[in-house]
Residue, then its C-alpha position, 0 to 999 in steps of 0.5 A: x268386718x270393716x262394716x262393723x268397724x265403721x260403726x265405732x271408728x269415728x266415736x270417742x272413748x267417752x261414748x264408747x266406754x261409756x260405764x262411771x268407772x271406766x279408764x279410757x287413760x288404759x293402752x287397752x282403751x284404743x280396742x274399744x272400737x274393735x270390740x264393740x265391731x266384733x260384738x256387732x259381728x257376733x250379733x249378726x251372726x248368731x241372728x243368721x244361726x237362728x234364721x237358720x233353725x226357723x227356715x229348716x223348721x228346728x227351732x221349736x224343739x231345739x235348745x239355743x244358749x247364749x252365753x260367755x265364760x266370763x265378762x270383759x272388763x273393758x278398762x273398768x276399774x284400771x284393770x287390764x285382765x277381763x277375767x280374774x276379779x270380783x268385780x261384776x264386768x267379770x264376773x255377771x254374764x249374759x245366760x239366755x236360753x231359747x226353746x220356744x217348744x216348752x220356755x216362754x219369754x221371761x226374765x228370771x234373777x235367780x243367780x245361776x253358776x257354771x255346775x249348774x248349766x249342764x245339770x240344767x241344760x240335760x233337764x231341759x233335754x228329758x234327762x235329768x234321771x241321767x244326771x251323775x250324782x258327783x255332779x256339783x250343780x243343780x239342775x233347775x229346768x223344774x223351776x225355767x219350765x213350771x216356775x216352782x223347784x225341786x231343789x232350793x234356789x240359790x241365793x248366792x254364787x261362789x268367787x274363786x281366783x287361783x295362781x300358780x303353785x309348784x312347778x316340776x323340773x320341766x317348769x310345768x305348773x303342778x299345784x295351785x294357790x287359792x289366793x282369794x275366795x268370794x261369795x256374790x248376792x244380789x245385793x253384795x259382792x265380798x271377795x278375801x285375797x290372801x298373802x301368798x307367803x303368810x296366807x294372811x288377809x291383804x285385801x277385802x273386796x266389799x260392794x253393795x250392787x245394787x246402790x253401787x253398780x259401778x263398784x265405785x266404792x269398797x265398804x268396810x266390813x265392820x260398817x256392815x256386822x249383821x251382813x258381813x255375819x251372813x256372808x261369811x257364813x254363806x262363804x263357809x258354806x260353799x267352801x265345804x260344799x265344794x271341798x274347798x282347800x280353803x275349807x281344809x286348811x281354815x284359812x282366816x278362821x278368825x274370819x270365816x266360820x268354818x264348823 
């Protein structure tokens, strides 16, 4: 809406994008105004959505989530796709959970991954003994109700990205290639990326998030032995987990400790 845009419209790139590692050189750079109006307009109308709930009595025993698939990017790193690298503007969300009947206002910094929504999201509902054992998420509404688990919190979340394979006759994408696979910590974010004709490894993604927030500087594994050892066998883990094709076919065998 134009009184949203009015917002944005006469500030500069630089106090827009406004993160150390932002390129406000990018074509995209010019939609900042717009999509910081479009934020604001989404502000505003989630606000009418729980006034709504307050003024039709709801809200006390009614579950609201705020969330997104997955970050915006937003010139960051020089990179025009929002949505498909390890990079934490992509990759961290905002996941805010409203039920004023049984959640008390509180921040929590277990990393939660998308299985573990719906599992989560049913326990907070009363149906957690409705939840379908193939299921691959954990539902934690034990731990967002009581602040203790039934299950072990994670301590980790799993990073994939995926091109297309084969196509048919009719140029429809049938197959898929895993081309890289990560592991996020609190602390570490460690992506492989792997050559699509040979599978060998073509680049390592490796940052410490917490003196590094902005990603500004890729580590060298070989710096970091005793925390490239656990990551790569906290990788090797959730890979099995999740039957992952890069468990099946031991990709980077020589890296990953796959039993």
């Amino acid at each position: 809406m134009e009184e949203d845009y009015n917002l944005y419209k006469n500030k500069t790139l630089r106090e827009l994008l406004i993160r150390d590692n932002a390129d406000t050189t990018m074509a995209k750079a010019t939609s900042a105004p717009y999509y910081f109006a479009q934020i604001t307009g989404v502000d505003r109308e989630f606000g009418r959505l729980l006034r709504t709930l307050d003024s039709l009595g709801l809200a006390d025993n009614t579950i609201v989530v705020f969330a997104s698939d997955h970050g915006e990017t937003m010139c960051s790193h020089g990179i025009d796709d929002p949505k498909n690298s390890p990079y934490a503007e992509s990759t961290d969300v905002p996941f805010l959970i409203r039920y004023p009947d049984r959640l008390k206002p509180k921040i929590e910094n277990m990393i939660l991954s998308t299985p573990d929504i719906m599992p989560t999201l049913l326990g907070l509902s009363g149906l957690g003994d409705q939840i379908p054992e193939e299921v691959q998420g954990h539902n934690f509404a034990d731990y967002l109700l009581t602040g203790k688990s039934t299950v072990a919190l994670p301590k980790n979340a799993l990073y994939i990205r995926n091109l297309d394979g084969k196509k048919d006759e009719n140029g429809k994408v049938i197959t898929y290639f895993p081309e890289t696979r990560g592991i996020k910590t609190e602390k570490f974010t460690l992506a492989l990326t792997i050559n699509k004709e040979t599978k060998a490894l073509e680049k390592v993604y490796f940052f410490d998030n917490i003196s590094d927030p902005y990603q500004l500087n890729n580590l060298k594994l070989d710096d970091y032995p005793a925390e490239n050892e656990k990551l790569l066998n906290e990788l090797a883990g959730q890979l099995k987990k999740i039957n992952d094709p890069w468990y099946n076919e031991k990709i980077l065998p020589n890296m990953i400790p796959y039993d």
